[in-house]
Legacy VTK file of the C-alpha trace (Angstrom):
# vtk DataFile Version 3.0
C-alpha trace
ASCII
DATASET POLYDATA
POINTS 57 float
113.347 121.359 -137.210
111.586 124.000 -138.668
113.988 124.464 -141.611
113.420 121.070 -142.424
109.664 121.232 -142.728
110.524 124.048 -144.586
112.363 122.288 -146.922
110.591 118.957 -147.264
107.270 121.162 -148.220
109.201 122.500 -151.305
109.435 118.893 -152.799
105.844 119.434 -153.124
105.680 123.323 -154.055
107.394 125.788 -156.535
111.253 125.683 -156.437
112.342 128.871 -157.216
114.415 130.930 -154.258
116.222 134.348 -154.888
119.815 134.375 -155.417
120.504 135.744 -152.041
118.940 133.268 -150.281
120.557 130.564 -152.696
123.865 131.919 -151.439
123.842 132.096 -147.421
121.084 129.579 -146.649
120.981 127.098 -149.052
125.031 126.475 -149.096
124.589 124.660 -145.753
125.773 121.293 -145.449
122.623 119.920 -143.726
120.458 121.950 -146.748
122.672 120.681 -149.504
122.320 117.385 -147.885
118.364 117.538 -147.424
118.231 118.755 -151.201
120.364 115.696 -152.336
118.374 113.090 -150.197
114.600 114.343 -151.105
115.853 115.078 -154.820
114.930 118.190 -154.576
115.184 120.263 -158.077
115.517 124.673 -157.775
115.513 127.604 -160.142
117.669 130.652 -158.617
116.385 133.721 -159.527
117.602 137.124 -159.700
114.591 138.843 -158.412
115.916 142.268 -159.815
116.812 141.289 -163.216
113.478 138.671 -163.046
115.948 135.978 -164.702
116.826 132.215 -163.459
120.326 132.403 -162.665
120.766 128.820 -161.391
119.128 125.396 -162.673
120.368 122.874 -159.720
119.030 119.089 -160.515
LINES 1 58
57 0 1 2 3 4 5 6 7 8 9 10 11 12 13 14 15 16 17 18 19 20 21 22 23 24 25 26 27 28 29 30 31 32 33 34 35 36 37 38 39 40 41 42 43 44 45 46 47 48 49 50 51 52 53 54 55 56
């Protein structure tokens, strides 16, 4: 349950999550499906290059 307080409190906060964490974490079905449900809009970043990699509506 934590995960999805987690995720519900980033309908309400900035959207942006590193490309890493974009890649293992947030390719989950239950996080794809949260992110669908709540409408959830996030930037990817590279942190390294400081670039958004990833617009995901």
């Amino acid at each position: 349950m934590r995960w999805l307080q987690i995720l519900r409190r980033l309908k309400h906060h900035d959207k942006t999550v590193p490309v890493s964490t974009y890649d293992s974490f947030f390719q989950l079905l239950f996080v794809q499906t949260t992110i669908q449900q709540h409408q959830l809009k996030l930037a990817v970043y590279e942190p390294e290059a400081k670039e958004i990699v990833k617009w995901q509506n």
